[in-house]
C-alpha positions in Angstrom: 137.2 153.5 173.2 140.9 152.4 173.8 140.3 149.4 171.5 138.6 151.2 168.8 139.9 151.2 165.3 142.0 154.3 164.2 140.2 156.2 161.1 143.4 158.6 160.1 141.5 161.0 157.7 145.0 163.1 157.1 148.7 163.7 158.9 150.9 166.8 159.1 152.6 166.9 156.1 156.5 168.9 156.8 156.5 169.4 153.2 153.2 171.4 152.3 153.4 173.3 155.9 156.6 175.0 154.6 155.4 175.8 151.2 154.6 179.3 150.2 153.1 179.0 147.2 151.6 182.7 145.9 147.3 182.5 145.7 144.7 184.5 147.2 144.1 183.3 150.9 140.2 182.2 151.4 138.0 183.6 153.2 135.6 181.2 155.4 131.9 182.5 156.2 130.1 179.3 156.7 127.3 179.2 159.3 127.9 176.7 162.2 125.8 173.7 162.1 125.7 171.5 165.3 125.0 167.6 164.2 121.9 166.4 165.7 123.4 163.7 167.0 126.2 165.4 168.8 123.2 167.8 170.2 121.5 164.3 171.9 125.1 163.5 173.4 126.3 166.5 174.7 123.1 167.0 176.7 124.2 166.8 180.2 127.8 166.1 179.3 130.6 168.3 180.5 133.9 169.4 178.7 137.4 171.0 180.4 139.8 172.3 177.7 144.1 172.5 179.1 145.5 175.2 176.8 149.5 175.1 176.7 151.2 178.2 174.9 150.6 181.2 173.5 148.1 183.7 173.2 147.4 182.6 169.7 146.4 179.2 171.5 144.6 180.8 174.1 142.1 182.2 171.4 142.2 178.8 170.1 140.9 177.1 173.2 138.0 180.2 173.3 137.1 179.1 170.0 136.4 175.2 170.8 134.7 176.4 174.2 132.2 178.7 172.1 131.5 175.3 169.6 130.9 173.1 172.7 128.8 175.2 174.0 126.9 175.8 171.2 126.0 172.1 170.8 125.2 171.8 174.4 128.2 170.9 176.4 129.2 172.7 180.0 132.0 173.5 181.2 133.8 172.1 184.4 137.5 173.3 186.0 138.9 169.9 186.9 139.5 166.8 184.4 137.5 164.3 186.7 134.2 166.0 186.2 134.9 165.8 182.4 133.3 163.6 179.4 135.4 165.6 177.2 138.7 166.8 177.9 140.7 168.5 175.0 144.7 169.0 175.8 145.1 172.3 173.1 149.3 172.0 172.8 152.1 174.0 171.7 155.2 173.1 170.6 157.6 175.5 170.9 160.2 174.4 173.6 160.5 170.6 174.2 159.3 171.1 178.0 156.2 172.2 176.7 155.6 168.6 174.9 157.1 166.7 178.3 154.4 168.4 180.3 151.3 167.0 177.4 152.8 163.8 177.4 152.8 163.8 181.2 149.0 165.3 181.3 148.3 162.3 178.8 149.9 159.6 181.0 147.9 160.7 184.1 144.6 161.2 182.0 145.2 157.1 181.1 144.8 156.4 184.4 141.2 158.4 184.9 140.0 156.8 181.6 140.6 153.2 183.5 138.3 154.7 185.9 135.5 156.8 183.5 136.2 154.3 180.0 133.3 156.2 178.5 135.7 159.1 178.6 136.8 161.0 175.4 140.5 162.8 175.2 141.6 164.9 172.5 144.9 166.4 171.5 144.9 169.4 169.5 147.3 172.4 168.7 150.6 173.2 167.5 152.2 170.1 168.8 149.8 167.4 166.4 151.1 169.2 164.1 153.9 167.3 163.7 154.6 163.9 161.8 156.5 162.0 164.4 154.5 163.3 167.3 151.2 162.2 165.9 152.8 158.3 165.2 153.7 158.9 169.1 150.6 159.4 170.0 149.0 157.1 168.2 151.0 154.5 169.1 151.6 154.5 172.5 148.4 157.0 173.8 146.1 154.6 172.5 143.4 156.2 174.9 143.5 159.5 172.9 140.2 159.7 170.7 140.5 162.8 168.3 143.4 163.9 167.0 142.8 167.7 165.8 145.0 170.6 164.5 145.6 174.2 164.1 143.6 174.6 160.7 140.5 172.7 161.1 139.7 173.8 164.7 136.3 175.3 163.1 135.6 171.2 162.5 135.5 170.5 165.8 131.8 169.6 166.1 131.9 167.3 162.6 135.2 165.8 164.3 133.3 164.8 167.2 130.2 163.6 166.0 132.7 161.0 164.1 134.0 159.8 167.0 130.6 159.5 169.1 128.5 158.1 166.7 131.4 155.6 164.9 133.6 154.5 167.9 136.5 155.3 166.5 139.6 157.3 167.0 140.0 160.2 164.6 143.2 161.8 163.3 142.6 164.8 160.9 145.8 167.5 161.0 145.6 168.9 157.6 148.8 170.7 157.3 147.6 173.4 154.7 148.5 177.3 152.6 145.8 178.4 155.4 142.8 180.3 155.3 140.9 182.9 157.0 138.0 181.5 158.9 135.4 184.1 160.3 132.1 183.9 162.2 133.6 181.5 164.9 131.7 181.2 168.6 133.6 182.4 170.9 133.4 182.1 174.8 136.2 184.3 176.4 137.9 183.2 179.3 138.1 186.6 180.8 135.3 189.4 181.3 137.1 192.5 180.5 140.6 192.0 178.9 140.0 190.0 175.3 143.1 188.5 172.5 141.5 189.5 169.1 143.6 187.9 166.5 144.6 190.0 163.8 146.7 187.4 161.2 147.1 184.1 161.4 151.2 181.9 160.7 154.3 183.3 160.3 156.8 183.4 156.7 159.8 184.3 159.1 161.0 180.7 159.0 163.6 181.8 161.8 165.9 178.4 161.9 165.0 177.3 165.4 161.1 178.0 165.1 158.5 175.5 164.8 155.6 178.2 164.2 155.5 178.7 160.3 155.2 174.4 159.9 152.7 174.8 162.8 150.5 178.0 162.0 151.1 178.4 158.2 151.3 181.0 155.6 151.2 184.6 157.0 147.6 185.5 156.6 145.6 188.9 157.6 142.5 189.0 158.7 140.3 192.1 157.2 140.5 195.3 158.8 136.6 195.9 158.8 135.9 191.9 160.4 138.6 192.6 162.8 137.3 196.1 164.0 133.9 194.5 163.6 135.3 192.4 166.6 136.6 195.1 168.7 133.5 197.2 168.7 131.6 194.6 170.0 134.3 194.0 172.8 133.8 197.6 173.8 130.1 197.4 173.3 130.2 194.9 175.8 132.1 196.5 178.5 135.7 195.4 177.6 138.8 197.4 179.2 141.6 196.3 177.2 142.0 194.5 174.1 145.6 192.4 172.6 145.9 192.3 168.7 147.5 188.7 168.4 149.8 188.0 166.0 153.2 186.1 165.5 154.2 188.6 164.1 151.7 191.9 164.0 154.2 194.2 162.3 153.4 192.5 158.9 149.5 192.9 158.9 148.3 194.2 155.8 151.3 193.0 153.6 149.3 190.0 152.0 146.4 192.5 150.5 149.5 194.4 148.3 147.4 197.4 148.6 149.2 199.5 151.1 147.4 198.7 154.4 149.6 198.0 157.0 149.3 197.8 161.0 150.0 201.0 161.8 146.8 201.9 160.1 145.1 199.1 161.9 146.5 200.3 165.3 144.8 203.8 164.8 141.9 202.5 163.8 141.4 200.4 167.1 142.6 202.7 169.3 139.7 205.1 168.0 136.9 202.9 169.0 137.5 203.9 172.5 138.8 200.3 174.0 140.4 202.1 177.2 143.6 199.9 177.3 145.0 198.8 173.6 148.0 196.1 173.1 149.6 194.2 170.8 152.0 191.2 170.6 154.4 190.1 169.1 156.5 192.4 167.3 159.7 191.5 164.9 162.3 194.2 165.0 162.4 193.5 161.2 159.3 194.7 160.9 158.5 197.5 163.4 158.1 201.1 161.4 158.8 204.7 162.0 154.5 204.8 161.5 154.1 202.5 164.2 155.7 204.5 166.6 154.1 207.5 166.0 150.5 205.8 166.4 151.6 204.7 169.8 152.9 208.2 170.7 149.7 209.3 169.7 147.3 207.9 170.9 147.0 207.6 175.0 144.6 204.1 175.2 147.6 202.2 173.0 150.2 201.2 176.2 153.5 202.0 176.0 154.7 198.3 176.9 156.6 196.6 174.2 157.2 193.1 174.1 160.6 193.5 171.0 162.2 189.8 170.9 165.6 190.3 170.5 166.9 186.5 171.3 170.3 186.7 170.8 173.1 189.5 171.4 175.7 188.6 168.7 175.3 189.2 164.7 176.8 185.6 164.2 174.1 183.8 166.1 171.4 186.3 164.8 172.7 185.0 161.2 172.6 181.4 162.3 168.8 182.3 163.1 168.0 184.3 160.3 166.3 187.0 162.7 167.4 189.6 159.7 168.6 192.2 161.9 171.7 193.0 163.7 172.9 194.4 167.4 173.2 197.3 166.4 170.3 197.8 164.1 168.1 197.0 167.6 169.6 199.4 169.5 169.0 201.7 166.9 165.3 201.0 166.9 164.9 200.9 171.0 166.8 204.2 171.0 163.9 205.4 168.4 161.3 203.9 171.0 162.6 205.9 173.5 163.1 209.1 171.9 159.3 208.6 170.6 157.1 207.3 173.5 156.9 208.6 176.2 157.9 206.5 179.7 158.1 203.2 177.0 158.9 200.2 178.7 160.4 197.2 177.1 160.2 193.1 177.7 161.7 190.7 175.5 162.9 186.9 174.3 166.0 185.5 174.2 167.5 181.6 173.6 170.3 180.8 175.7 173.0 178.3 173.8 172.3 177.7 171.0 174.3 175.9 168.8 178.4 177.5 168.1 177.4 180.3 170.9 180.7 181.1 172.8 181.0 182.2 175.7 181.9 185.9 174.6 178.5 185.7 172.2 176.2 185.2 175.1 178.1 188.1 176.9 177.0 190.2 174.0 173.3 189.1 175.2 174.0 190.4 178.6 175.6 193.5 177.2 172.4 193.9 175.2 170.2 193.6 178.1 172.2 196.0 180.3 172.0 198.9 178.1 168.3 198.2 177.0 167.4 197.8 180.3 164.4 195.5 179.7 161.8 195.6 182.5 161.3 191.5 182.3 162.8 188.8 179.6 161.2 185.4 178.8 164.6 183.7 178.7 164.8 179.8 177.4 167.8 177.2 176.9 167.8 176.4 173.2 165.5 173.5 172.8 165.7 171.7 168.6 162.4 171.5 167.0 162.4 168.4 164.8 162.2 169.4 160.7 163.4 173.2 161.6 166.8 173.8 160.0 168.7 174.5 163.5 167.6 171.0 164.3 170.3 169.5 161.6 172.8 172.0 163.4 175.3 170.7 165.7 173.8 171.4 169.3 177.5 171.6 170.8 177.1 173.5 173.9 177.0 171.3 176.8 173.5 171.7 179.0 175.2 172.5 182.2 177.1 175.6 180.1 173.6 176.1 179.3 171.9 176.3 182.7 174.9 178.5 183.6 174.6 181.4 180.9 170.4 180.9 181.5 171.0 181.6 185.8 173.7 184.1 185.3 171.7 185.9 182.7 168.6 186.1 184.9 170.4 186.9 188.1 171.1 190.5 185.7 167.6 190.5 184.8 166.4 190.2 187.9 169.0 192.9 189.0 167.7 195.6 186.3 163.9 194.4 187.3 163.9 195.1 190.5 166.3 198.6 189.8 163.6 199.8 187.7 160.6 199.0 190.1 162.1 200.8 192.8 161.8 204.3 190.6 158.5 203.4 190.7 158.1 203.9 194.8 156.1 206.8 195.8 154.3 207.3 192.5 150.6 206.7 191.2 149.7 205.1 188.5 146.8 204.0 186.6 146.0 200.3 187.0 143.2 198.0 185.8 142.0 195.7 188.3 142.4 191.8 187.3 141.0 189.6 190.0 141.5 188.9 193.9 145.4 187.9 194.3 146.0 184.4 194.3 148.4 184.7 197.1 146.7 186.8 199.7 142.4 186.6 199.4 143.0 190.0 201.2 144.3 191.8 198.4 143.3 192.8 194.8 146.0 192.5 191.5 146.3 194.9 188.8 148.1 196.0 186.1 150.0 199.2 185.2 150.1 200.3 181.7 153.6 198.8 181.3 152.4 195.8 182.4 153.7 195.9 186.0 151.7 193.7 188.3 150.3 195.4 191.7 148.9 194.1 194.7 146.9 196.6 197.3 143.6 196.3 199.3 140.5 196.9 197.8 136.8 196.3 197.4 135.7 193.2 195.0 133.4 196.0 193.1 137.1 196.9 191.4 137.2 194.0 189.3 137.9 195.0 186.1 137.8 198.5 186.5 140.7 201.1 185.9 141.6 202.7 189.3 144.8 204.7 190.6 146.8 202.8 193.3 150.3 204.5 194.5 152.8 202.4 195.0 154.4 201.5 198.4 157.1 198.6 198.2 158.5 196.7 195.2 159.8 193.8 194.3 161.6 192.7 190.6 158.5 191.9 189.0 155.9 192.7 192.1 154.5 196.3 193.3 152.5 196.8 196.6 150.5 199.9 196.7 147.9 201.5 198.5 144.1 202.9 196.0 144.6 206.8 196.0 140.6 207.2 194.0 138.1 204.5 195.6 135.8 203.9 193.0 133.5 201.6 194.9 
């Protein structure tokens, strides 16, 4: 369908995905119908979704895989077996768009070979003026175009392009909305994401997200604990509230609720293993940490994005908090939780950072003593006010603060994994490690990763392993309770 014609139904629009205008968020209930037509095609057709990004994407691509499957399609692990192959992008960093356009260019060449082939590009990154032009333009093999607010159109989207032969872009860039009673096939049997709220009002200056993912938007309490006791219902081990940022759930309703209250709430439906990401230091409340304390199924791993360790650059990003106001709220994490551990974000260079501004970042992460960091070089996001900064830190200095800074990292990592030599701890099994068939993987409560020998009947099971050798970011252990 290379040479089809190009229906563009609607384009991200910078303008409305910034506004915040004040109205009530809707609510969508509507019952899924499958097109009769798209029912006829998918029958013996297969589909393989790529998912780049976060966890909020992730949930995404579980969405589309429960409408496909509604309508008949089957799923297959490689692109070659596809008829339909959906790239669901994020676009974040800029590597994370190189890597799409790469997948594209190599997915040109299998549609020379299978022309009857559809490709679709969905996500954060279509959301973007200049990157759907891009697309269009010189991807000319790409079929749908689809974006972060329609996803629940998916079906409609398709049946356009089957049954007219053309190539579809619809990215509505929109207030948002709530949209409830989606399918949903998970992509893992006992550990589930259950979104909570949906965009982010943050508008930090080097962030794509808000344009992306729109207004801040909660879920209700009651559809998302609807959710969760089915997950437990159906055998679940640990569930992830998802959110950009899950502090500021309940703050749309302006009648008090808030997460803390939502925390509880899940915790007491008995899910073993409860988390939550991502939090804003902005946001995180004295309530919150007493719910965690209290409650032994909530884990004591906090993922607290600091990204940089100087108030000047913190300014420059409107992250609305300083150094020391941080510190202040780890040393209150602490003091509350018991054995909390702590992972974060950080930008490296970005723009007017000295050289004595990023040693306040490895200052910072010296006396927090974070147990891993997701570290990036600064990376401009096109129509995000950083971009019209001046990016004047040269990328080599870049590379340099990014491998010095993870060498300490690393350092601290590994310090704090060899305390954890000799003990037991609780860990729930994930799967066979992908590095030795021999051995099982699991996770500690703080999110430590652990390999030790073990029967398959562990999967997905919460076992005690004690640990034998470590590594920064790897345990080795040996099961104390066999529960086979």
């Amino acid at each position: 369908m290379a040479d089809s014609k190009l229906n563009i139904t609607e384009k991200p629009d910078l303008d409305k995905a910034r506004s915040r205008v004040r109205q009530e968020i809707p609510v969508v209930r509507d019952e899924i119908v499958v097109p009769e037509r798209l029912i006829q095609f998918a029958q013996g057709k297969k589909y393989f979704i790529r998912t780049y990004g976060c966890q909020a994407n992730v949930r995404d691509e579980e969405n589309m895989r429960g409408l496909l499957e509604l309508s008949g399609f089957a799923s297959v692990d490689d692109e070659k077996s596809a008829d339909l192959v959906i790239i669901n992008t994020c676009a974040i960093r800029e590597n994370a768009e190189d890597k799409v356009f790469g997948e594209l260019g190599i997915l040109k060449g299998l549609k020379a070979i299978k022309p009857d082939m559809l490709i679709a590009v969905s996500g954060c990154m279509v959301q973007q003026t200049h990157i759907v032009d891009t697309i269009t333009q010189k991807y000319r093999h790409v079929d749908l175009m689809f974006g972060t607010h329609n996803i629940h159109h998916l079906l409609e989207l398709l049946d356009e392009v089957f049954t007219k032969k053309t190539r579809v872009v619809n990215v509505p860039s929109k207030y948002g909305e709530i949209v409830e009673n989606m399918p949903s096939k998970r992509n893992h049997r006992f550990k589930a994401f259950v979104n909570i709220m949906y965009g982010c009002d943050k508008f930090c200056t080097y962030c794509i997200v808000p344009y992306t993912r729109g207004k801040e938007r909660s879920r209700l309490m009651e559809d998302v604990l609807k959710e969760c006791h089915e997950l437990v219902n159906d055998g679940y081990q640990e569930i992830t509230l998802v959110g950009q940022n899950v502090n500021s759930y309940g703050k749309d309703f302006k009648n008090g609720t808030n997460f803390a209250q939502l925390l509880e709430a899940v915790a007491l439906t008995g899910i073993p293993r409860l988390r939550f990401m991502t939090s804003h230091p902005w946001d995180f409340t004295d309530e919150m940490l007493t719910m965690i304390a209290k409650h032994d199924n909530i884990m004591n791993h906090i993922h607290l994005p600091f990204q940089a360790g100087d108030d000047m650059i913190l300014r420059l990003m409107a992250r609305r908090y300083t150094v020391a106001s941080y510190l202040d709220l780890v040393n209150k994490m602490k003091t509350t939780i018991a054995n909390v551990t702590l992972t974060t974000d950080i930008i490296v260079g970005f723009p007017n950072e000295t050289e004595a501004q990023f040693q306040g970042t490895m200052d910072l992460v010296e006396k927090v003593g974070f147990e891993a960091t997701f570290t990036f070089i600064y990376s401009p996001r096109k129509g995000t006010p950083a971009h019209k900064m001046l990016d004047n830190v040269p990328y080599e200095e870049k590379q340099k603060r990014f491998y010095r800074l993870k060498e300490l990292v690393d350092k601290i990592a590994k310090e704090k994994s060899v305390l954890m030599v000799g003990k037991t701890y609780s860990v729930l099994v994930d799967g066979v490690s992908k590095n030795n068939p021999d051995k099982l993987s699991a996770y500690t409560e703080s999110s430590k990763l652990v390999h030790f020998v073990g029967d398959h009947s562990l999967i997905g099971k919460i076992v005690r392993v004690r640990i034998d050798e470590a590594n920064a970011y790897t345990l080795f252990g040996t099961l104390v309770d066999d529960q086979a």
